[in-house]
C-alpha positions in Angstrom: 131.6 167.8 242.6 132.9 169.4 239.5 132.1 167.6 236.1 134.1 169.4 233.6 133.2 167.0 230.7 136.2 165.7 229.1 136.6 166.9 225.3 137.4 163.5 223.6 135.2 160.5 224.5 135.3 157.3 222.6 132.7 156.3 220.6 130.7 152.3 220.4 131.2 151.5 217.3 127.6 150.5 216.8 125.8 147.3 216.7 125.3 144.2 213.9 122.2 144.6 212.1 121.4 141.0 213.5 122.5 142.7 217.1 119.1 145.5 216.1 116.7 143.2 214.9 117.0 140.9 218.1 116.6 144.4 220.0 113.7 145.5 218.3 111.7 142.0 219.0 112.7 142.3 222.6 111.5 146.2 222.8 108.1 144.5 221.5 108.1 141.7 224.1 110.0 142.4 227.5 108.8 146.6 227.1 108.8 146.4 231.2 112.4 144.8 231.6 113.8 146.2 228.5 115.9 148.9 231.0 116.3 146.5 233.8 120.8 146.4 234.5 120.6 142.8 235.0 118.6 141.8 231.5 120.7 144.5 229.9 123.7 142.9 230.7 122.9 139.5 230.2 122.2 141.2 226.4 125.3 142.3 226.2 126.9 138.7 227.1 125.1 137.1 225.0 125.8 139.5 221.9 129.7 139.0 223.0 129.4 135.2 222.8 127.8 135.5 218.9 129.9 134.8 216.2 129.0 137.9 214.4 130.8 140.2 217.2 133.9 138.0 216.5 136.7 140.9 215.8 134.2 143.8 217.0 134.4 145.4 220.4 132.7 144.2 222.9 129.4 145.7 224.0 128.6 147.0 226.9 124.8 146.7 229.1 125.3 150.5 230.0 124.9 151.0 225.7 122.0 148.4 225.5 120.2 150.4 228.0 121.0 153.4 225.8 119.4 151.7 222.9 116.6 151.1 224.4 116.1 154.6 226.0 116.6 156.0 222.6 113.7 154.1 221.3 111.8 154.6 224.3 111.8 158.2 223.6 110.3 158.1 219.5 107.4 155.8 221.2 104.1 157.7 221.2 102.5 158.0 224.5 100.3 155.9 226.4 97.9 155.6 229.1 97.3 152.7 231.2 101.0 151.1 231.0 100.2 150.0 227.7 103.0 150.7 224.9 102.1 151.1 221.7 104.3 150.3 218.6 106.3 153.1 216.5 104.7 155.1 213.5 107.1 153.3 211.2 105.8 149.8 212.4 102.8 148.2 211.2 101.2 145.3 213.5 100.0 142.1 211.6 98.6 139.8 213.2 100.8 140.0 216.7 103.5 140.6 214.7 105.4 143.9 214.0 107.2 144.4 210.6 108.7 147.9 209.8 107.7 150.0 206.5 109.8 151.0 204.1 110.1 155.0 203.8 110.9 155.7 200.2 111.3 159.5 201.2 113.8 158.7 203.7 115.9 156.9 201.1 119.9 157.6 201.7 119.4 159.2 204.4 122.3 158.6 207.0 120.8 157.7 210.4 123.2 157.7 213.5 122.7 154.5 215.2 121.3 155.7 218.9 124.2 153.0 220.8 126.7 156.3 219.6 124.4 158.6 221.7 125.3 160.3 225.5 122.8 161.8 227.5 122.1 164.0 230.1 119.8 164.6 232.4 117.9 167.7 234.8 117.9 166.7 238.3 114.9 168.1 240.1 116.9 168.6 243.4 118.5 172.0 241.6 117.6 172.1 238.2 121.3 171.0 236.9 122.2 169.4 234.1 124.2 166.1 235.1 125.7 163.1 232.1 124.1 160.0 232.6 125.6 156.8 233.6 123.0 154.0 232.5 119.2 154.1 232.6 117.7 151.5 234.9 113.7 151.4 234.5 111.1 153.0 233.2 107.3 154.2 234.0 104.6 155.9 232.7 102.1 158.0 235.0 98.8 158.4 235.5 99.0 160.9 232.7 100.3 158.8 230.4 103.9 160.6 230.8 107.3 158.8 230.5 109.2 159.0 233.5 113.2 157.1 233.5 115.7 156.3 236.9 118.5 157.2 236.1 122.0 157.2 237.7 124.3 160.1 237.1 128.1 159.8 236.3 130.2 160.1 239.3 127.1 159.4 242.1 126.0 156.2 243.6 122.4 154.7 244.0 121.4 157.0 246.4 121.5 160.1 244.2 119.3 158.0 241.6 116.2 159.9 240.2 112.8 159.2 238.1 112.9 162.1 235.7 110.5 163.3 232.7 111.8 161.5 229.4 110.6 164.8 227.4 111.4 167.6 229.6 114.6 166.1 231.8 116.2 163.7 229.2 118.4 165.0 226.7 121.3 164.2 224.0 124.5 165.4 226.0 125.8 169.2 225.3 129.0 168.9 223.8 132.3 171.1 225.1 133.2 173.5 222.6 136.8 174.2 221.4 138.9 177.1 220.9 138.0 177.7 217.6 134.4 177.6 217.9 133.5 181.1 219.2 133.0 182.3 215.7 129.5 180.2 215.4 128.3 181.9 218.6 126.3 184.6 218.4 123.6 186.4 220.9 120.4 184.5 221.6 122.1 181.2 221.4 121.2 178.1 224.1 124.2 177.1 226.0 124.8 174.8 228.8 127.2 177.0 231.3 129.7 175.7 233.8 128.5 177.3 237.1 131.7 177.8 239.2 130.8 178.9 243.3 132.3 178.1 246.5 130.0 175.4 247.5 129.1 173.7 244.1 130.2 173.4 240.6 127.5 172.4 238.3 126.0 172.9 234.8 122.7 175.0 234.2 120.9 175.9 230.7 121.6 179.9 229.8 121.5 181.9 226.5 124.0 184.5 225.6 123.3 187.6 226.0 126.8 189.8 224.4 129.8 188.5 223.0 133.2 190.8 223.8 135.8 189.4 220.8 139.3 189.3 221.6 142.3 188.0 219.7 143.3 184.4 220.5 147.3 183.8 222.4 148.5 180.7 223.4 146.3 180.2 226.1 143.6 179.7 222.8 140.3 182.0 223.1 140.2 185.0 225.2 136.5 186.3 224.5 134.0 187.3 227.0 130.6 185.9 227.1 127.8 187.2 228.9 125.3 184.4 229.7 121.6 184.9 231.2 121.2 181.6 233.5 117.8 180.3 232.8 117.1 179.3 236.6 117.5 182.5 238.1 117.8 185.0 235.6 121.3 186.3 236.8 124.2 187.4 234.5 127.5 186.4 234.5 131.0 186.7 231.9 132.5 183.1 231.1 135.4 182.0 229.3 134.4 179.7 226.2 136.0 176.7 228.1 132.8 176.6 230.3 130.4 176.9 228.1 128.5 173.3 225.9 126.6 173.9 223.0 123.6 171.6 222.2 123.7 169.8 219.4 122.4 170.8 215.6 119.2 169.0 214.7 119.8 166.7 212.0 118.0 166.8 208.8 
């Protein structure tokens, strides 16, 4: 099934700060149902119904569960099942109550509801976006392991996956324009066209053949190194995601 990702996705506008605060107490309290659909969505209706959404869009479970899988992720691990709270939350007394950080002060923070994601399925090593998240375990080992449901399959095609290794924010398209800020050695996420399947798989470039731009917009060559199998091949820029920039 191709999955040429579509260049201009809208964007939640975010949550209330009241909409947070109730999340974080539930993160603390219901950590086992915190991905579950059902209380997701139930969430979500609630949040809808609150006076302090009046004249904001609506929110969606499918960006609660985001939320949540977003936090998930920052929480150290833990053996046994047992959770344990943030680095930037201090425990009283059964209580949690976050720190200030002084040297974080003015920083901008991007509210995690904004966030996509993708995620490695272990049947062939691709790279597929994620639909919602819909529970969460931890192993023997103390590893993080997530279901999740990828965008265009049904629940048959769901899949636990590592939160660390097989979770990601999603690889963005790149446009015309962009090829300039390539350059050999960089990570990519290539569009793997074939007869039987068309699918996305982590590579690095390996040369770069600049050509003038026409109408058709850019016209270089890239020669990609798939990280699966080590074989070679020239793309277009149009198949090629980039991953995106850490923030400082």
């Amino acid at each position: 099934m191709d999955r040429l990702r579509p260049r201009n996705r809208p964007q939640f506008s975010g949550f209330t700060n009241a909409e947070i605060e109730k999340m974080e107490k539930l993160l603390m309290e219901s950590r086992e149902r915190s991905l579950d659909r059902e209380f997701c969505q139930n969430l979500a209706s609630r949040f809808n119904r609150s006076s302090g959404r009046a004249g904001k869009p609506l929110v969606k479970g499918t960006e609660i569960q985001v939320w949540f899988q977003t936090r998930l992720q920052n929480l150290p691990e833990a053996p046994n099942n047992e959770l344990m709270c943030p680095k930037d939350i201090e425990c009283k007394e059964g209580a949690c109550s976050v720190e200030e950080d002084n040297d974080n002060e003015g920083e901008m923070i991007r509210d995690p509801s904004e966030l996509e994601f993708e995620a490695r399925s272990s049947k062939d090593g691709a790279w597929y976006d994620v639909e919602m998240f819909l529970a969460h375990r931890f192993l023997g080992t103390g590893e993080a392991e997530v279901r999740v449901r990828f965008v265009g399959f049904g629940a048959g095609e769901d899949e636990w996956v590592n939160i660390k290794q097989s979770v990601r924010e999603r690889s963005i398209p790149l446009e015309n324009w962009e090829c300039s800020s390539l350059k050999v050695g960089d990570h990519v996420l290539c569009f793997q066209e074939r007869r039987d399947q068309s699918i996305y798989y982590d590579a690095h470039i390996v040369e770069i053949q600049r050509r003038i731009h026409d109408i058709r917009g850019c016209r270089c060559l890239i020669l990609i190194r798939y990280a699966h199998d080590n074989t070679q091949e020239s793309v277009r820029l149009r198949r090629l995601c980039c991953r995106p920039r850490p923030r400082s």
